[in-house]
N, C-alpha and C positions, 0 to 999 in steps of 0.2 A: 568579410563576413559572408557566410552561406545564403544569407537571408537577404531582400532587398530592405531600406531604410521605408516602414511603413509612412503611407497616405492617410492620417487620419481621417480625411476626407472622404473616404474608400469608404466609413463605415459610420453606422449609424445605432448611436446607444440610448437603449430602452428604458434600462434601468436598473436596481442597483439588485446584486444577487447574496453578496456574503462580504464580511471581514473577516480577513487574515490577519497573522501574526507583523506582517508588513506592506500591509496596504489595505484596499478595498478590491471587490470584484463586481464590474459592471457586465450586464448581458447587453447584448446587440445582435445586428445582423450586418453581413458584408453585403453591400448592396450593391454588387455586381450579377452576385447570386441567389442576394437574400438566405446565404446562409448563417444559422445561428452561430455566434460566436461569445467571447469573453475576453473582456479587456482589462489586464490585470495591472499594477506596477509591482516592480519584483527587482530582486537584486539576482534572479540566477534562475538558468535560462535550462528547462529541464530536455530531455536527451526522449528523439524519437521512438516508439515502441508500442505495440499494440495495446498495450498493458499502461502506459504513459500518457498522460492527457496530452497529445497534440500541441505541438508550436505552429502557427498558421502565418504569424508577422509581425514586426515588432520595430522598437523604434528606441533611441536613449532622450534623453532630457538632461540638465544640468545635474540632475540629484538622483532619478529612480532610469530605468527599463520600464518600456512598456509594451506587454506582450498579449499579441491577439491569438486565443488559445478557441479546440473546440467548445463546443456545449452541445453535447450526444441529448439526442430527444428520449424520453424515458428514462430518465435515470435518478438517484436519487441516492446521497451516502452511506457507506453500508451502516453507520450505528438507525438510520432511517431506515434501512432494508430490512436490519433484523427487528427493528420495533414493528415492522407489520406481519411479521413472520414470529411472533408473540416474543420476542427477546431474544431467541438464540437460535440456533440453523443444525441441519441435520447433519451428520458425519459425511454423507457423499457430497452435500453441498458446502461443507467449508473445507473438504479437500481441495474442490475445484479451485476454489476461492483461494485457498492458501499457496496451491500452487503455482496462481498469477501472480500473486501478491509476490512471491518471493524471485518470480522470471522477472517480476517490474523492477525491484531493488539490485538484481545479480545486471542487467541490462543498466543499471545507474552508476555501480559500481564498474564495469567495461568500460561505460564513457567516462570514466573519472568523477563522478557526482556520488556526493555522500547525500542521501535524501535529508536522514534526522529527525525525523517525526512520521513517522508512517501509524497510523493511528487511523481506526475506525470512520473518524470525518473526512479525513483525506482521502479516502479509497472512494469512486464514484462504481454503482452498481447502472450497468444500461440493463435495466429490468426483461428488455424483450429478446436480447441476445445470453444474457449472465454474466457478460462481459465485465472485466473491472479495467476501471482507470486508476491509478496512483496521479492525485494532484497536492499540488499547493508546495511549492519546494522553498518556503520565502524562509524555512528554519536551515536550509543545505549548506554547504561546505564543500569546497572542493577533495574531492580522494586524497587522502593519504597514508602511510603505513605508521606512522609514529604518532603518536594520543594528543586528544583534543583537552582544552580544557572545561571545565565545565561541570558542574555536582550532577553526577550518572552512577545509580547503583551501589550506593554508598562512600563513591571516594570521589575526589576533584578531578579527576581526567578519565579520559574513558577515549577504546581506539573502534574506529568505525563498523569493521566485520562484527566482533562479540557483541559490540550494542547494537546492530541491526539483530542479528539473530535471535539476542533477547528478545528483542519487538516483535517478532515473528512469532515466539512462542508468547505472547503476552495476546495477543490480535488471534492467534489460532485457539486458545484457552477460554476469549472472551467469546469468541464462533459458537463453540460447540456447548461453552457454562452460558454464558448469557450474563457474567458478571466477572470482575478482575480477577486474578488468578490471588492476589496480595492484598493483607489490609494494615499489615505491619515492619518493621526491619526484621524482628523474629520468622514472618514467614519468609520472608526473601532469602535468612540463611538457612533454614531448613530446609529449603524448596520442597516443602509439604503442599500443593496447592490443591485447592476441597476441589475436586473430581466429583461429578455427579453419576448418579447409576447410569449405566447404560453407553457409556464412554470406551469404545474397544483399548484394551492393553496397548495396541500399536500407536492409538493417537497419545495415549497417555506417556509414553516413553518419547515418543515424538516432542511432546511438551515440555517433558523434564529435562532431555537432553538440553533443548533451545535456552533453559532457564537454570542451567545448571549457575550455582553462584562465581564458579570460579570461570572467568571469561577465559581461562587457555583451555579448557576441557569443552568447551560447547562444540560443535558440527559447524565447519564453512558451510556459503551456502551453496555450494555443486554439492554438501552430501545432503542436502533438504529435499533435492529434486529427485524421482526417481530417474535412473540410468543402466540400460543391460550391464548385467554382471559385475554390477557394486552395487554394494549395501553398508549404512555404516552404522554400529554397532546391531540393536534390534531393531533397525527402522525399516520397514516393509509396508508401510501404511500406503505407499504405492503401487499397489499390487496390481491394478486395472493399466491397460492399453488404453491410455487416451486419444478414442475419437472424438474430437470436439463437436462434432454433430451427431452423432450417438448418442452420446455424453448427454444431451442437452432433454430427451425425454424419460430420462433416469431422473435429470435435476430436478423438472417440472413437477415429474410424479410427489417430490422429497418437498418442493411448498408446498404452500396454502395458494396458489395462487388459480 
């Protein structure tokens, strides 16, 4: 293992932060440094990345993993982000946003990790950077090219790329609406989803592409990012040079904050 076999002893827990789909989340401190952490039990062990909530240490048991993860100061999940930001986020701010979100999943899928739930709760906003974290992988699966099973999208198996991308355009639709894109199987085969005024044409094509119903026709996701000299079909909604520190009094301007 990469990792050394943690010292619970090392660390000292506060108290209790959230329930997951597979376990509980305790906050603490490593009291070496007193830095804040999170001590989680999980069955699958999520892949380094700036974008990725941190692996810090970890330890097995006869039944669960137990893994000492960051706890960034300031932060809070983006469906908590956009509730103070009155429900929904501005187009330059859930570009930002959309575009971690989808370098955290394409970085899961390199290391062989299917995430599986990438959803609004999961995604940590560090409010004083804009930074996101992708946490909670206790719904993952290891990468594979051949279909899972499981009721996704209307049929019992479903393969990991088309249903991430789905999620991507489901999580970018709720950004800029402030509500699900779907409220029935009718809208999922039409892929009519209610667009609110003010919505540029390129994020709207952005969305429908992601949601198209037939999973061979959606965009991998190397064509979601922008890239010199590819574009794939009308999607240009990356049209900015991202300077990440530029970037960041454009965002400012775009809250309430």
């Amino acid at each position: 293992h990469f990792f050394k076999s943690i010292n619970l002893h090392d660390y000292y827990i506060e108290g209790f932060l959230r329930r997951g789909a597979f376990g509980k989340v305790m906050e603490g401190y490593r009291m070496a440094d007193n830095l804040p952490v999170r001590r989680i039990p999980s069955y699958f062990l999520p892949p380094t990345c700036p974008n990725i909530i941190r692996l810090l240490d970890w330890t097995e048991t006869a039944s669960v993993y137990i893994m000492v993860i960051e706890r960034p100061f300031f932060c809070q999940d983006l469906s908590d982000f956009m509730h103070s930001q009155g429900g929904k986020l501005s187009e330059p701010v859930a570009k930002c946003f959309f575009k971690q979100i989808t370098e955290a999943v394409q970085y899961c899928h390199f290391k062989g990790v299917f995430h599986n739930d990438v959803k609004k709760e999961n995604i940590l906003v560090v409010t004083g950077t804009f930074q996101l974290k992708l946490i909670d992988f206790g719904c993952g699966f290891f990468l594979k090219d051949t279909e899972y099973s499981g009721h996704r999208f209307l049929y019992n198996t479903f393969r990991a790329i088309p249903s991430t991308v789905w999620t991507l355009g489901v999580n970018l639709f709720e950004m800029v609406s402030g509500f699900l894109p779907f409220s029935s199987i009718d809208d999922i085969l039409r892929n009519t989803p209610p667009f609110l005024f003010g919505i540029s044409e390129e994020c709207r094509d952005l969305i429908k592409c992601c949601l198209t119903f037939d999973s061979n026709q959606r965009p991998c996701l190397e064509d979601l990012l922008p890239c010199p000299g590819k574009q794939f079909r009308n999607l240009n909604w990356f049209d900015l040079v991202y300077n990440w520190h530029g970037y960041l009094n454009e965002l400012r301007s775009s809250l309430q904050l």
